[in-house]
C-alpha positions in Angstrom: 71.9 149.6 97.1 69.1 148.0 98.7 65.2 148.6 99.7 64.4 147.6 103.4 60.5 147.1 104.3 60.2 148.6 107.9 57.1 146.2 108.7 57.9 143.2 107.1 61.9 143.7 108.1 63.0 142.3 104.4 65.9 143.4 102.2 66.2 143.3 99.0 68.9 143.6 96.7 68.6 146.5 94.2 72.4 146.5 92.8 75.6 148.2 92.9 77.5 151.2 92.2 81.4 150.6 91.9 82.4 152.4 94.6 80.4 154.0 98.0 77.8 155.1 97.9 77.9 158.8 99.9 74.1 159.9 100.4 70.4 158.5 99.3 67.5 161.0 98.6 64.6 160.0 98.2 61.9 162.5 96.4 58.6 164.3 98.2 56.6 161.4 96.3 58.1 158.6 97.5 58.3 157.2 94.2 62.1 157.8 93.3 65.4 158.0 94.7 68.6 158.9 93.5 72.1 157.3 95.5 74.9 159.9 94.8 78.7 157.9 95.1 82.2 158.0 95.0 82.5 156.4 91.3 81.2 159.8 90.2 77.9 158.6 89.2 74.4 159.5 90.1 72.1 156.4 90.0 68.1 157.2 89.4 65.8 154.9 90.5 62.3 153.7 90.1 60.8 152.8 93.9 57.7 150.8 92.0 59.9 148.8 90.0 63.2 148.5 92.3 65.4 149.3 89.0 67.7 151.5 88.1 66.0 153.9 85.4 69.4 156.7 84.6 72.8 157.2 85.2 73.7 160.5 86.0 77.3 161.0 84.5 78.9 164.5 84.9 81.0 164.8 88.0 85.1 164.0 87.9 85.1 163.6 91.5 82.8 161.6 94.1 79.2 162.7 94.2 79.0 164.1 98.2 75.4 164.6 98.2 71.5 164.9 95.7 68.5 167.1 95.9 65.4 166.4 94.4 63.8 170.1 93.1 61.4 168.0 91.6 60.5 164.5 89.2 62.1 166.4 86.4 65.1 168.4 88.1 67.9 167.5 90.8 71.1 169.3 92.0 74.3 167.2 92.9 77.9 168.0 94.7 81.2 166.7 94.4 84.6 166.7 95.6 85.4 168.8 92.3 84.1 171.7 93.5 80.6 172.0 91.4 77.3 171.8 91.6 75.3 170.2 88.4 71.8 171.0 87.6 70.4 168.0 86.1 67.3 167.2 83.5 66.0 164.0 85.4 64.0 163.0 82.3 67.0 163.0 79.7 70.1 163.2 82.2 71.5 166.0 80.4 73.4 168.4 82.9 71.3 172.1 82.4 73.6 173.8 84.5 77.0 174.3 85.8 77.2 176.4 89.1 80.9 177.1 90.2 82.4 179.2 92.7 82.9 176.5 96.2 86.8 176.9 96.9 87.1 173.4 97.9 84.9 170.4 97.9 81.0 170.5 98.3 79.3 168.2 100.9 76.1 168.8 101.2 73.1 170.4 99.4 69.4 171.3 100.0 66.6 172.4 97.7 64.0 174.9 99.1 61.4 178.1 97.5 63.5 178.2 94.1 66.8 178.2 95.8 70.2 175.8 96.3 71.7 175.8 99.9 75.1 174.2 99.6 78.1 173.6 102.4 81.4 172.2 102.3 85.0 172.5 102.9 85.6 175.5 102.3 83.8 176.2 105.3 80.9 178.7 103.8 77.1 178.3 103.3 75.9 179.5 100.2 72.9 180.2 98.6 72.1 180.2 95.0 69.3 180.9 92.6 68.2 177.8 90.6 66.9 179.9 87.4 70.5 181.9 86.8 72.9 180.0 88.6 73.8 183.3 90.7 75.7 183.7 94.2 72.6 184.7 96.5 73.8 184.9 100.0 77.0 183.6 101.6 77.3 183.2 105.5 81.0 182.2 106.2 84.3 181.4 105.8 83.9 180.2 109.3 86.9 178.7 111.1 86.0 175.2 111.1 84.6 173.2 108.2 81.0 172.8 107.2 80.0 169.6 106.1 76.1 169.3 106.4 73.5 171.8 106.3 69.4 171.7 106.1 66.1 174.1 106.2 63.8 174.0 108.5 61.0 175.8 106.3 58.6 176.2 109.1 60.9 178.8 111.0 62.6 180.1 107.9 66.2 179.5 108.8 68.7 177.3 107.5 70.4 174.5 109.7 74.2 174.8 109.4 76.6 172.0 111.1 80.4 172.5 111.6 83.3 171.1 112.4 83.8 172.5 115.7 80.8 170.6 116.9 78.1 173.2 116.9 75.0 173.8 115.0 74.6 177.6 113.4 71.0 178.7 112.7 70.1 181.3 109.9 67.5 183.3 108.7 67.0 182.3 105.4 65.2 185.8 104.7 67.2 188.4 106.7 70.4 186.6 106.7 70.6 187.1 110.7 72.9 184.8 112.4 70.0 183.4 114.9 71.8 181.2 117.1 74.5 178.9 118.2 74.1 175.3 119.5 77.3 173.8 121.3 76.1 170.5 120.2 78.7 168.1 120.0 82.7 167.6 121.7 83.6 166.4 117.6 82.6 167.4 114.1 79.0 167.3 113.1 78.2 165.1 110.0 74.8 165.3 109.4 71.7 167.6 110.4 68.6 167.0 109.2 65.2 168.8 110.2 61.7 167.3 111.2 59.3 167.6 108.6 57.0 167.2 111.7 57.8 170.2 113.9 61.3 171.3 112.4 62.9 169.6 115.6 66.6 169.7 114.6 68.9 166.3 114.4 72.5 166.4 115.0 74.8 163.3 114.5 78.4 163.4 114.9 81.9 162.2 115.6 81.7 161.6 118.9 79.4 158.8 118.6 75.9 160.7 119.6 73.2 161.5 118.3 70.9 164.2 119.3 67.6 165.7 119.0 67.6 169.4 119.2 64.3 171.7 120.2 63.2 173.5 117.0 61.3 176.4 119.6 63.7 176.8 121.9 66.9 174.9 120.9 66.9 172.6 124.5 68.2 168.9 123.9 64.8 167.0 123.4 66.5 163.3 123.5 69.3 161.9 122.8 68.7 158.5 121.3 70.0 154.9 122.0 73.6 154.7 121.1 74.2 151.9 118.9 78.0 151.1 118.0 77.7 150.7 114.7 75.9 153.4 113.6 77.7 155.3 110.5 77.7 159.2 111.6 76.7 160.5 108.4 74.0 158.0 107.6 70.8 159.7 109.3 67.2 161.2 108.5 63.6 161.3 110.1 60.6 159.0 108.7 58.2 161.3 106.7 56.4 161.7 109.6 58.7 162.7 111.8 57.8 160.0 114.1 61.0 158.5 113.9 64.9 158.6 113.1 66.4 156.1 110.5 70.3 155.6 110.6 72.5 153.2 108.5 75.6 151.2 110.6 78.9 150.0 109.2 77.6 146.3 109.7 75.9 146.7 106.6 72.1 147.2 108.6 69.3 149.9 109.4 68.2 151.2 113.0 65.0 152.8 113.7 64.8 155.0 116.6 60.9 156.7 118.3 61.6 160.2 118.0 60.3 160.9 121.4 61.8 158.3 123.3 64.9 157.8 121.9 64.4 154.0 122.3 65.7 151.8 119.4 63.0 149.7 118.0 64.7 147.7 115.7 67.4 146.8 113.2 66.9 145.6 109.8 69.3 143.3 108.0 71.6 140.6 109.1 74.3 141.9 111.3 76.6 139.0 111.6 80.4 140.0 111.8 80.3 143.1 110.2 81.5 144.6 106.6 85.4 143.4 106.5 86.6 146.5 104.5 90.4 146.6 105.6 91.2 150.4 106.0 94.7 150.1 107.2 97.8 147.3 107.5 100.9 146.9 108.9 103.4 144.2 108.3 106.9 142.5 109.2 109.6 141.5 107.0 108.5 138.0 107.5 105.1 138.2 106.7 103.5 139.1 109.3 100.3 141.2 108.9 97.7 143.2 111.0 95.0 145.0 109.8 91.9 147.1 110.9 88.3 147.2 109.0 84.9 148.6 109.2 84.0 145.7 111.5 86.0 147.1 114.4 87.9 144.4 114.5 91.6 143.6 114.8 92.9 140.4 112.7 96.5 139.0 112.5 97.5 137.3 109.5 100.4 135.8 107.4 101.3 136.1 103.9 104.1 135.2 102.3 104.0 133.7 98.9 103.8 130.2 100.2 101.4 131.2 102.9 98.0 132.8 103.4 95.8 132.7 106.5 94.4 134.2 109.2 96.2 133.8 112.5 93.5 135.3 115.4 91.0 138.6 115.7 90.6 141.0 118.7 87.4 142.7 119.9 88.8 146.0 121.8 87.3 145.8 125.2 84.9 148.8 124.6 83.4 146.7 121.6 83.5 146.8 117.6 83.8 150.5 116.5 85.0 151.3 112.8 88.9 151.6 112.8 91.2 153.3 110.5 94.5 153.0 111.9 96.8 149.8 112.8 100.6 149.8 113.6 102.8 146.9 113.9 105.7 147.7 116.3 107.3 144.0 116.0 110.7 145.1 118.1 108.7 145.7 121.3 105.6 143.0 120.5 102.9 145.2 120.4 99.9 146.5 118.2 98.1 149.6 118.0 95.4 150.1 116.8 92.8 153.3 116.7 88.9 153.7 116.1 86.1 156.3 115.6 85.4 156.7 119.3 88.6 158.3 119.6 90.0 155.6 121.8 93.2 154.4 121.2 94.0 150.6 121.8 97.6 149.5 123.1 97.7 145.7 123.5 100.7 143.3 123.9 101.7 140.8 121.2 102.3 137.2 122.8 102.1 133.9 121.3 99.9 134.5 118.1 97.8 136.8 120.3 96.9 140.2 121.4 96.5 140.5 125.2 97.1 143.4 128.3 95.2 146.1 126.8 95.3 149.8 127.3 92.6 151.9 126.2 93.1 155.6 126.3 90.3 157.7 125.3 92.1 160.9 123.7 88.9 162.9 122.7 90.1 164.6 119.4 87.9 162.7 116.8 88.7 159.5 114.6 91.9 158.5 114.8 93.4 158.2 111.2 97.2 156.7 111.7 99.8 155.8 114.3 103.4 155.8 114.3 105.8 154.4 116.8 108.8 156.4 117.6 112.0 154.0 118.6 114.2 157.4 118.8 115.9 158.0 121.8 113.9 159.9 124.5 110.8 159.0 122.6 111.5 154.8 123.0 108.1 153.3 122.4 105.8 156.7 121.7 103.0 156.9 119.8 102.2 159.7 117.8 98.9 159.3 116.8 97.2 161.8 113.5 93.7 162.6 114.8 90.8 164.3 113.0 90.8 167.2 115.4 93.8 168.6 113.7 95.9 167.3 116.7 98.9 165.0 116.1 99.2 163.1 120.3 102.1 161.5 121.8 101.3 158.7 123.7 103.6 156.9 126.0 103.9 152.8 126.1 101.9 152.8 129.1 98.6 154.5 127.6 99.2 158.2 129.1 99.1 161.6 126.8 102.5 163.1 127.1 102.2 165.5 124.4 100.1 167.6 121.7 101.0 168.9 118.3 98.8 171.0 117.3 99.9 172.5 113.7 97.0 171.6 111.8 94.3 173.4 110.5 91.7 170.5 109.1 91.6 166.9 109.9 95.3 165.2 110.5 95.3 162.7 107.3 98.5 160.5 107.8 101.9 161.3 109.7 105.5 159.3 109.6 108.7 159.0 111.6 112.2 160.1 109.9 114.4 156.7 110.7 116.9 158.4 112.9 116.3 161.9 113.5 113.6 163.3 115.2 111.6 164.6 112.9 108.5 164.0 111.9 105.5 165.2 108.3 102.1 165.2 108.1 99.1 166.1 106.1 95.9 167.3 106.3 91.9 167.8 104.7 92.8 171.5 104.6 95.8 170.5 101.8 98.4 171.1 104.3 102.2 169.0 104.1 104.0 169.7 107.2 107.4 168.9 109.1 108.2 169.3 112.8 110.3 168.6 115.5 108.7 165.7 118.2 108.5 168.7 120.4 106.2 170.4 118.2 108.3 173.2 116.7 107.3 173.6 112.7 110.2 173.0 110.4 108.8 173.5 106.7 105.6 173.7 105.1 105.4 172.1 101.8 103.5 173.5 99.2 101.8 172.8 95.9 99.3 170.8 96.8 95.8 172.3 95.8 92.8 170.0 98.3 93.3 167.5 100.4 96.4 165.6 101.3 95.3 162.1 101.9 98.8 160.4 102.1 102.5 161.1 103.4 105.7 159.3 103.6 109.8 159.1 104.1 111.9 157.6 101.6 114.5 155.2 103.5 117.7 157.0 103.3 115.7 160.3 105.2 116.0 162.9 102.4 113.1 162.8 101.2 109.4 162.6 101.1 106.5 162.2 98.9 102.5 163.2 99.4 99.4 162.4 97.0 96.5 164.7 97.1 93.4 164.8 96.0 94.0 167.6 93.3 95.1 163.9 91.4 99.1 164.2 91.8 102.0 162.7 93.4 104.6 164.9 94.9 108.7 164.4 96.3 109.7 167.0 98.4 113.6 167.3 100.0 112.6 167.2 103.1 115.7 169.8 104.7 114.9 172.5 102.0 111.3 172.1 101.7 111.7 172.1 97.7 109.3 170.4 95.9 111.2 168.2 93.1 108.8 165.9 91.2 105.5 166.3 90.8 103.2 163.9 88.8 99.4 163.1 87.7 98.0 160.3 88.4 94.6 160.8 86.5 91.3 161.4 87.3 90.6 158.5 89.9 91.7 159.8 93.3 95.2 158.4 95.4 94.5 157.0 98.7 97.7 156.3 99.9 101.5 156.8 98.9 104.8 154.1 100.1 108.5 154.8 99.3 109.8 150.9 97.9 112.8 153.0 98.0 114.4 156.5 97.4 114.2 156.2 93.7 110.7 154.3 93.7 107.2 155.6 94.6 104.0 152.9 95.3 100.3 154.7 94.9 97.2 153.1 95.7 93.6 154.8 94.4 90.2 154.4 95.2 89.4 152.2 92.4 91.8 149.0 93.2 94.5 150.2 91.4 98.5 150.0 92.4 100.6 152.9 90.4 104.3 152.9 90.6 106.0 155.8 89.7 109.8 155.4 88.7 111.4 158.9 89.9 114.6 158.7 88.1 113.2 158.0 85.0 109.6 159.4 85.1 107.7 156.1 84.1 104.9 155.1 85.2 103.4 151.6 85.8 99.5 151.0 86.8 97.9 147.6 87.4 94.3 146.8 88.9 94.3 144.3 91.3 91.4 145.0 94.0 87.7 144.9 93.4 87.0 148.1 95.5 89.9 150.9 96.9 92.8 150.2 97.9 93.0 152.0 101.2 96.7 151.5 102.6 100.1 149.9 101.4 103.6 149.3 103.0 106.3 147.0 102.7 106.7 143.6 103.5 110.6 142.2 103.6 111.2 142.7 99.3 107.1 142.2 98.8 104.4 145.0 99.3 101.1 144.1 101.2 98.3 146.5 100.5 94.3 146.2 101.6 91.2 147.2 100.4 87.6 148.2 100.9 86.8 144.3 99.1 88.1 142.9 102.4 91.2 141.1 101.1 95.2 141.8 101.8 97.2 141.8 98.7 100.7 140.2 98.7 102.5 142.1 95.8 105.6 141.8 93.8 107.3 145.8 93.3 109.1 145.4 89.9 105.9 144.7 88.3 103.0 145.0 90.4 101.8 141.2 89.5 99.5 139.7 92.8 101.9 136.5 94.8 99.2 136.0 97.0 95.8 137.1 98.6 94.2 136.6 102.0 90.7 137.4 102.0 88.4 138.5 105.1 85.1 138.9 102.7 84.1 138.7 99.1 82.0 141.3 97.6 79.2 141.1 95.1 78.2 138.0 95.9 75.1 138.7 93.7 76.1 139.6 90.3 75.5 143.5 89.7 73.7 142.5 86.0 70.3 143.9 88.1 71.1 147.1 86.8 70.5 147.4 83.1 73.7 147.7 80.9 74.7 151.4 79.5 73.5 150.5 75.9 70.1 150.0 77.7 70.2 153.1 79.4 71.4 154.8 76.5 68.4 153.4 74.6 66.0 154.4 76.8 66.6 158.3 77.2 
């Protein structure tokens, strides 16, 4: 958390929550804020004295989004499904409002009423006093992760996964209109508090200012790189758009213009939280971050160094998914602009690059096909719902499209010609390469965040954000195991091998998960998420949102090694006052 003064350009350090922070709403006064996160927690703070005054504890999922109702009231949503009504003066919860089918995004206050939106692709409106089910405008066919009120034209601001902005009446109910705003999933609206002009920000990298009288595109800011698609709002006085950037920095935008004006805070290279690794037998590693950039490394127990980083040729975009093929020398790699990036591995370096633009939102993992036919394709898991093919040479050969929600995390089977996949929707998939569905696996009950093959090809294994780890045969589609990993959410799942299951969390932790037996080892050994894991010769190598790549030894989870890109918390988090304090002063 930190405070950023627009006309002297400082930045100062308020302190940390231990995980990310999702959303920060700041109240009509100006004289609190509340920073909603992933660790669960609520954090209420004083704006006069920069400190942290509560901690809002409540939630068993991350906190999506806040509303202040007033100084003495607020309304948060999670990823478990809820909305809390809070006493701000005591931090006792006053009410618990249930009935979301999946996770809750976003949520507004406005004239004695909660707007909420989500995943379970609804808008709903609730009454603050009872806790009652209002209105409900939905299920729609995509999902609906923001939503706003314009309370100048009475409607309510609605924006959806399929890229378009849906306007309501907030008294009759009346659908008013559609905007086809974006080509990619809209992650944030907000409305002026000028004129009720309408802002749209989304993933496919614009940002757009919308009419509020006759729904025309007013402007359609700068375009920044960096700029994080669900980090956006309008100055008090509608005057002018503020948006955060992965680099760690604010942008301010005129509202009329669209011109940038300036950034706040010290760019440098970027915020080195690794999202994804791949690795060789050897020790070998590549990974991709937040920084957009591409860095080769070694690690080995004896070694532990960077080897060379790669700027795509577009430029620094936030990336999510790296693949080592080693056999062929090359690495691909794919980024939030949708472009996927196809380079040649030769002499310690990355060089020939092939950019192919594949327009179906972020691109969360590739995986490189060496079956015959299919020699050197990429299928690439894309948030569209899409799974593409992609030959060596850069060009689409092929679409799967068997998804519903955004395409989580795909693998290969090691000789036939199968592949799985999951999905935000809670979907576990197989399928032919040519498309044709196979089995659907189910049991899981939200989001499926992680896939993979064990190495003999019989089967596989998926963790979910309903807090379990699942084996599947993959022929019969029978689910066989299922266990709980407790309530700190699995990132990603790794076969060590067919009787052996590796699980990273958000919260730094490695969980291994002996089938045959049932027992199950857990060991923290990241600051911050671990985001991927794979194998590495008889080592595993996972990375995490702290910026470091873990060298790690299976049997017993101990670390052999580390290779660092960043170090967090380089100022000691002791800013915010210890629970006992807190405790004391409710």
């Amino acid at each position: 958390m930190a405070y950023l003064d627009f006309t002297s350009g400082s930045v100062e350090l308020l302190g940390y929550h231990d995980h990310l922070v999702n959303r920060i709403t700041v109240n009509s006064a100006g004289t609190k804020a509340a920073s909603a996160a992933s660790d669960y927690t609520i954090y209420l703070w004083d704006l006069s004295t920069h400190r942290c005054e509560r901690v809002l504890l409540g939630h068993y999922d991350d906190v999506e989004d806040f509303a202040f109702v007033d100084d003495h009231t607020g309304v948060s949503v999670s990823r478990d499904w809820r909305i809390l009504v809070w006493n701000l003066d005591t931090g006792a919860i006053t009410r618990v409002i249930e009935g979301h089918e999946k996770d809750v995004l976003a949520v507004v206050y406005h004239d004695g009423k909660i707007y909420t939106s989500g995943d379970d692709m609804t808008l709903r409106v609730w009454d603050l006093q009872s806790g009652q089910l209002m209105k409900m405008w939905g299920p729609f066919e995509h999902e609906t992760d923001s939503c706003a009120i314009d309370a100048m034209h009475s409607r309510a601001v609605l924006g959806c996964d399929d890229g378009v902005i849906r306007l309501f009446d907030i008294d009759s109910g009346v659908m008013e209109a559609q905007i086809p705003a974006h080509a990619s999933g809209i992650k944030k609206v907000a409305v002026s508090p000028a004129n009720g002009d309408i802002l749209s920000a989304a993933y496919d990298q614009k940002i757009k200012v919308w009419d509020a009288k006759d729904l025309s595109l007013k402007v359609e800011p700068e375009r920044q790189l960096a700029t994080w698609e669900r980090s956006f709002n309008w100055s008090p006085d509608g005057a002018k758009l503020l948006a955060g950037t992965f680099d760690g920095t604010a942008l301010v935008w005129d509202a009329t213009s669209g011109h940038c004006l300036r950034e706040i805070g010290h760019r440098e290279s970027g915020n080195i939280c690794l999202n994804d690794v791949s690795a060789t037998a050897a020790g070998d590693i590549v990974t991709v971050s937040d920084d957009g950039l591409i860095r080769l490394g070694r690690l080995t127990p004896q070694e532990s160094r960077w080897t060379a980083q790669v700027e795509p040729v577009s430029g620094r975009v936030l990336a999510n998914a790296v693949t080592l093929a080693d056999e062929e020398g090359r690495v691909i790699s794919g980024a939030h602009d949708q472009k996927l990036h196809l380079f040649q591995k030769r002499d310690g370096m990355l060089v020939n690059e092939i950019e192919t633009p594949l327009d179906e939102g972020p691109i969360n993992e590739i995986r490189v096909a060496r079956h015959r036919g299919y020699e050197g394709q990429c299928f690439v898991a894309c948030y569209s719902g899409a799974i593409v093919r992609v030959d060596p040479q850069g060009h689409v050969v092929g679409q799967l499209r068997l998804h519903e929600g955004a395409v989580k995390a795909l693998r290969l089977h090691p000789t036939r010609q199968i592949g799985v996949s999951c999905s935000a929707d809670g979907a576990l998939l197989s399928w032919s390469f040519e498309g044709q569905l196979l089995h659907q696996f189910p049991g899981h009950m939200a989001i499926v965040d992680d896939v993979d093959i064990d190495p003999s090809g019989q089967f596989i294994t998926s963790v979910s954000r309903d807090f379990t780890v699942k084996v599947y045969h993959l022929d019969s589609g029978q689910q066989l195991q299922s266990f709980a990993t407790g309530h700190r959410s699995p990132k990603g799942v790794c076969f060590l091998e067919t009787h052996t299951v590796i699980v990273t969390n958000y919260w730094g932790a490695l969980i291994r998960v002996d089938l045959e037996r049932g027992d199950i080892l857990t060991r923290q050994i990241a600051e911050n998420g671990i985001s991927a894991v794979c194998r590495c010769g008889d080592d595993l190598v996972a990375v995490s949102y702290d910026g470091a790549a873990y060298l790690v030894r299976p049997n017993d989870l101990s670390v052999l090694n580390t290779l660092r890109g960043m170090t967090q918390r380089l100022v000691p988090s002791g800013m915010i006052p210890a629970p006992a304090d807190l405790a004391a002063a409710v």
